[in-house]
N, C-alpha and C positions, 0 to 999 in steps of 0.2 A: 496704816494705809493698806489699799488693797493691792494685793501682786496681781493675782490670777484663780479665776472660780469656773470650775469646771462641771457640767450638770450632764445626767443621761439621761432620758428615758423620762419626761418629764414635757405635758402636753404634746408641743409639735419637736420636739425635741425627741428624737431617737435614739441614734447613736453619742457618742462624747463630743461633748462641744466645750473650747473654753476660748472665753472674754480675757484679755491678759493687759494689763497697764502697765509693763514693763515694757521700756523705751527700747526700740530696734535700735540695732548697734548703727554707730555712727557710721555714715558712707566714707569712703576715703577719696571718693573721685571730686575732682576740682570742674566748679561751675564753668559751661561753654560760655562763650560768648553771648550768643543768644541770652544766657542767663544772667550774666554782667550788665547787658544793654537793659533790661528789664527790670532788671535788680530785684530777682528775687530770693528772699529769705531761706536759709538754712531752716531745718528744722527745728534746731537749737534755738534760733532766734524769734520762729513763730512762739514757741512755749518750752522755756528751760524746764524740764525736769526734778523732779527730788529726785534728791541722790544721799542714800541712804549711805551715813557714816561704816566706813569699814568694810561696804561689801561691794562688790560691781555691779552695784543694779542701781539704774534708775527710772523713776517709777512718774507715771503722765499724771497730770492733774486736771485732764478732760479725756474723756471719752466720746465718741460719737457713734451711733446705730443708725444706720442708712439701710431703707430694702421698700419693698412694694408692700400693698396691704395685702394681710395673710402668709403673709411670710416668715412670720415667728418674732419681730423684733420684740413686743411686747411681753413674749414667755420665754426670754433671756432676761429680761428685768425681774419676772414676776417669779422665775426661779431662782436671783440671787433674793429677792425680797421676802422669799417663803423661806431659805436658807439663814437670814439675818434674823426674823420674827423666833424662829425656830428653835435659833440658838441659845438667845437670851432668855424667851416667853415662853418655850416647851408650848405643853397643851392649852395653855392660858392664853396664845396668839390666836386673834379674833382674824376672821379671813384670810386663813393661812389653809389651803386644803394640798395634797400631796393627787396631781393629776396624771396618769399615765399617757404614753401616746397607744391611743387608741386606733388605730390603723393599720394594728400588727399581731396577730393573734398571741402572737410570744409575748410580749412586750405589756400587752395589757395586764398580763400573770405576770410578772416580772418584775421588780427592785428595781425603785430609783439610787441614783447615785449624784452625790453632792462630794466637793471639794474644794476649799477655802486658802487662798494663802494671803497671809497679812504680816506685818512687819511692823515693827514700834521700839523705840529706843534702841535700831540696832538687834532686835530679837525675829526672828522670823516662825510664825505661827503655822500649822499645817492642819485643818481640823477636816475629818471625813467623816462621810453617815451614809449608810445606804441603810432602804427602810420600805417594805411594802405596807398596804393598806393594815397590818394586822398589827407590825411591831420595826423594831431596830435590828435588824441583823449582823450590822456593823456599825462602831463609835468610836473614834479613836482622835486624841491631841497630840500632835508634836509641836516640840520648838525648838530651834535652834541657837542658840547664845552668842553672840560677836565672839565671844572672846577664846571658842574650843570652834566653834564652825562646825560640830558634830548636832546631827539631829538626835534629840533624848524624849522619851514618851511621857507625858506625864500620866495618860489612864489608857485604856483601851478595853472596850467589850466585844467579843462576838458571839452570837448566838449560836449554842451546841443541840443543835436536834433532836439527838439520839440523848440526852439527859436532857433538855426543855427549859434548861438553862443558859446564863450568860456566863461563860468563860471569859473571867476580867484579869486584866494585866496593868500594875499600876509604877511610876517610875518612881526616882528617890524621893524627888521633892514631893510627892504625893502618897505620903502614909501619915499612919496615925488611927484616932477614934472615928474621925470623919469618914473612915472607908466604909463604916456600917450603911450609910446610905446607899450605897450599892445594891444591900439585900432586899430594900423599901421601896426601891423603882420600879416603874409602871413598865411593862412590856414599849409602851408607844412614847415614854417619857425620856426627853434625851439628859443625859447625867450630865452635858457640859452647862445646862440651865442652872445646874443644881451649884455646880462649880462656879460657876459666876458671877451669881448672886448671893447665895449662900455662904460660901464658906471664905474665908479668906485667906486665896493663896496669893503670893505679892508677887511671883511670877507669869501669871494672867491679867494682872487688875490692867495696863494698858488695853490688853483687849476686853476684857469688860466696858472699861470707860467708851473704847469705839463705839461699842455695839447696844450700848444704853443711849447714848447720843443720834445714833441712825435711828434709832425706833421715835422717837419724837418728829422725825421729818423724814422716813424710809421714802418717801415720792410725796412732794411738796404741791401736787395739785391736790388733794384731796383733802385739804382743811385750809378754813379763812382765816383771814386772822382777824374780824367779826369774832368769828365762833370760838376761837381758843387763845385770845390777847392775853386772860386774864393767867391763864398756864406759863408763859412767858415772863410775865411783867414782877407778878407776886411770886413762885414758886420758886427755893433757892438751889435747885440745879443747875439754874442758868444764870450764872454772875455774869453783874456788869449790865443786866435788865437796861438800866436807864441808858446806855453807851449803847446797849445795841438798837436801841428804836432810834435816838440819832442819826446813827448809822444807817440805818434804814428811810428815814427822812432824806438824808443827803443823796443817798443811792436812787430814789425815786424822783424828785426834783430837779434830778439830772435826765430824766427821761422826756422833759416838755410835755406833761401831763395837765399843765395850765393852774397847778396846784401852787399857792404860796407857801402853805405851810400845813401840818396835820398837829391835830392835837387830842390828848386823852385826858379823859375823868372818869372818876369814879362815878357811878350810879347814888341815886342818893341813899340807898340802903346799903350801899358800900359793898356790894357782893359780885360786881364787874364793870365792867369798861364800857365807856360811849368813845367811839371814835369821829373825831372831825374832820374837815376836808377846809382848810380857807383859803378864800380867793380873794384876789385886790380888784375892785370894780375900779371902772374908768376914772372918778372923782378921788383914786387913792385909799379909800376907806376898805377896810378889811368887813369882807361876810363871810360868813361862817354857818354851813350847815351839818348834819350827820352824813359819816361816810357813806352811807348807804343810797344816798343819792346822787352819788357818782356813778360813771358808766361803768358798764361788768368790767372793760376791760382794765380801768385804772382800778378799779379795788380786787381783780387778782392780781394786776402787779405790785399794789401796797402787800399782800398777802406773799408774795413769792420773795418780795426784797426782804421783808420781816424773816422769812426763813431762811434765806441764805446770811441775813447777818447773822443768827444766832447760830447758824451752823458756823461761821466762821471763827467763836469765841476759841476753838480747839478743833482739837484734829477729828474728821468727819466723814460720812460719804451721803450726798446726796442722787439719790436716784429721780429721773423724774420720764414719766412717757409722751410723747408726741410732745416733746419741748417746744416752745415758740407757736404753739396752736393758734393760740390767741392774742400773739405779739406781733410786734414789729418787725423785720428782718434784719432793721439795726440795733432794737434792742435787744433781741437774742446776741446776736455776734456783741453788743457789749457786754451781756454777764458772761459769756463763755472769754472774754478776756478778762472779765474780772477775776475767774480763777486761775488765767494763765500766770496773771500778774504776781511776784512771789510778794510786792508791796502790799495789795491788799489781798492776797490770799500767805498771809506768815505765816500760819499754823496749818500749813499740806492739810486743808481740806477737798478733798475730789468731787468731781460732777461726772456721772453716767449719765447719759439722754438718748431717747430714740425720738428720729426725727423725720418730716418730710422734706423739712427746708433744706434744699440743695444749695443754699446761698452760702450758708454753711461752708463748705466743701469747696468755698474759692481759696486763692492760694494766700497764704499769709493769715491763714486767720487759724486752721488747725493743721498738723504735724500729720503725714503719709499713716503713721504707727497705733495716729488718732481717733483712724475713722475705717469705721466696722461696715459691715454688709452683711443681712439674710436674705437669702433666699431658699426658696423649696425645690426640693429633690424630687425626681420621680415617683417617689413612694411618696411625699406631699410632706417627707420629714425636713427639716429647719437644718441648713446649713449656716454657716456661723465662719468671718473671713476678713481681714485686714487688708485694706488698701495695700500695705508694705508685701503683700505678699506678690504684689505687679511689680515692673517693671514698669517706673513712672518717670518722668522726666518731671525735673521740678518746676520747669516752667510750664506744664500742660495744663489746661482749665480744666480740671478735674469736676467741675460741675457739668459744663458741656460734657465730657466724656462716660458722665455716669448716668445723662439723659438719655446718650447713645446707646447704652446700655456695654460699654467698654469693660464693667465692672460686674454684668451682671447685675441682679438684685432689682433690677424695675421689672415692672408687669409686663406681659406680653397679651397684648390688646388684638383680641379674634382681628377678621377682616369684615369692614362693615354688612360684605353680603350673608355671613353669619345670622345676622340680626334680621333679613329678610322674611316676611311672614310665610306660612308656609300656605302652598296653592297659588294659584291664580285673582283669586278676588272675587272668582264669578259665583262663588257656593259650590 
């Protein structure tokens, strides 16, 4: 699961900014009146948290990005998504580019900075990289073990200028023959790709397994599932294929899409998928066409339900931008409880989203701790901010309040005589 990812220096992103999914400490003040009358929800009761065995942390299973357009929400995603790609795929990640904030004469010359913390069976992960357009000047993993509570390194390299080499540091469980890869690494090539895929250490495979599963669905607008059923259905990374398009079936015919049923074949050459849509006409009799003539909007929801079952086979992160673009406002507030839900979200899978929908943001649907803000700084850099960091009352209509702009983060809209043409009219 993810704690907290921290990015510098990194499009509109200037100084250090970090996203945290670790639950704000419990309030200890007792609901007024006003709030009894109301009845509203603890935050505990909008969305119980994981709560990681043995440690004091627990950790949200929704996120939300709230802010005006141009205000950075989308390069907080696009920098944990360049961090995830990165990790796993090295140079091999296709649309993964390393962008500076370019606004700042310093900064454009200047080293990003990345920082990861993830958590699995009770182990907590710490990975960092900082890296200009040239190479890695820093790489380093820690973890920490339930059972010693002490942080221990498993590798580390920094870049030595003055010899033009990597000064590496490796911890116990990490020796052996395997450390020759070290000397075989590419300047721009990060060695935890190498460690992940490659080699078999049984102290990482958790997070291996996270970070091979996010790359199949890193932001689930960007493939049909048209285009890639056949990756799903036949390939055996994803057990339980036939269990999860059910699931997927049930999940969408609960949306009132007017659909009775969906159904797949193979092509007759056998080499992919027709998908169907069936409907029951008036007379009771089932028709049945190809999905593709259904409207956009029900075949990216067959496509979006399809990826969040399969993310839900195990533990996950799904990112996704401008969530609910093309939704309903009750169908977003349904899948965002459907991973509230620990029933059908068992295996702590998480949902990040950046969003316009303020609906979002009424009370009882997400947690103070759960919803983020960007907005731009004077310098035009991405500030990055939790709701919990107000002074909220829980029964305040945090949507009205964040119209007003109570929160910051909406646009500031010239005055219309701004827009008046200039002159007179007369030539």
């Amino acid at each position: 699961m993810l704690l907290d990812f921290t990015v510098e220096n990194f499009r509109s992103i200037k100084g250090a900014e970090t996203l945290s999914a670790v639950a704000a400490s419990k309030s200890k003040a007792k609901p007024n009146n006003t709030e009894n009358r109301r009845r509203v929800k603890s935050d505990d009761e909008i969305a119980q948290p994981f709560h990681i065995e043995s440690w004091d942390i627990d950790v949200l299973p929704v996120i939300a990005i709230f802010g005006a357009n141009a205000s950075g929400k989308s390069n907080v995603l696009k920098a944990l998504e360049f961090l995830l790609k990165y990790m796993i795929l090295g140079n091999y990640a296709r649309g993964v580019e390393r962008i500076p904030f370019k606004l700042n004469f310093q900064t454009i010359n200047s080293p990003s900075y990345f920082k990861l913390r993830t958590a699995f069976n009770g182990t907590i992960y710490t990975y960092s990289l900082v890296l200009n357009s040239v190479r890695i000047l820093v790489e380093k993993l820690e973890y920490t073990l339930v059972s010693t509570k002490r942080e221990r390194l498993l590798f580390s390299r920094t870049w030595n200028g003055e010899q033009q080499e990597f000064d590496w540091k490796n911890g116990s469980d990490f020796s052996g023959s395997h450390t020759q890869l070290e000397k075989s690494i590419q300047d721009y090539e990060p060695f935890i790709s190498l460690v992940l895929t490659k080699l078999d250490i049984k102290v990482v495979t958790p997070l291996s397994e996270w970070l091979r599963l996010g790359q199949l669905g890193t932001n689930f607008r960007n493939e049909t599932l048209l285009d890639g059923l056949d990756n799903y259905v036949s390939k055996p990374y994803i057990p339980q294929a036939s269990e999860v398009f059910v699931k997927t079936k049930q999940l969408l015919l609960k949306f009132d899409t007017g659909l009775f049923d969906i159904e797949t074949k193979k092509s007759e050459e056998g080499k992919d998928y027709q998908v169907y849509a069936l409907h029951k006409a008036e007379n009771g009799e089932i028709v049945r066409w190809k999905f593709e003539e259904e409207s956009l909007g029900t075949r990216d929801l067959l496509s979006l339900a399809f990826k969040i079952q399969s993310r839900m086979q195990s533990s996950s992160l799904l990112i996704a931008d401008e969530f609910g673009s093309n939704l309903h406002p009750n169908i977003t507030s349904e899948i965002v409880q459907f991973f509230q839900n620990p029933k059908t979200n068992p295996n702590r899978t998480q949902l990040i989203f950046t969003s316009h929908d303020n609906t979002l943001q009424r009370n009882n649907l997400l947690r103070r701790d759960q919803i983020w803000f960007t907005q731009k700084r004077p310098d035009q850099s991405t500030e990055l901010y939790s709701l919990s960091d107000f002074k909220v009352r829980n029964d305040l209509a945090i949507d009205k309040a964040y119209l007003d702009g109570r929160f910051g983060a909406v646009p500031f809209i010239s005055d219309e005589d701004d827009f008046m043409p200039v002159g007179n009219g007369n030539g």
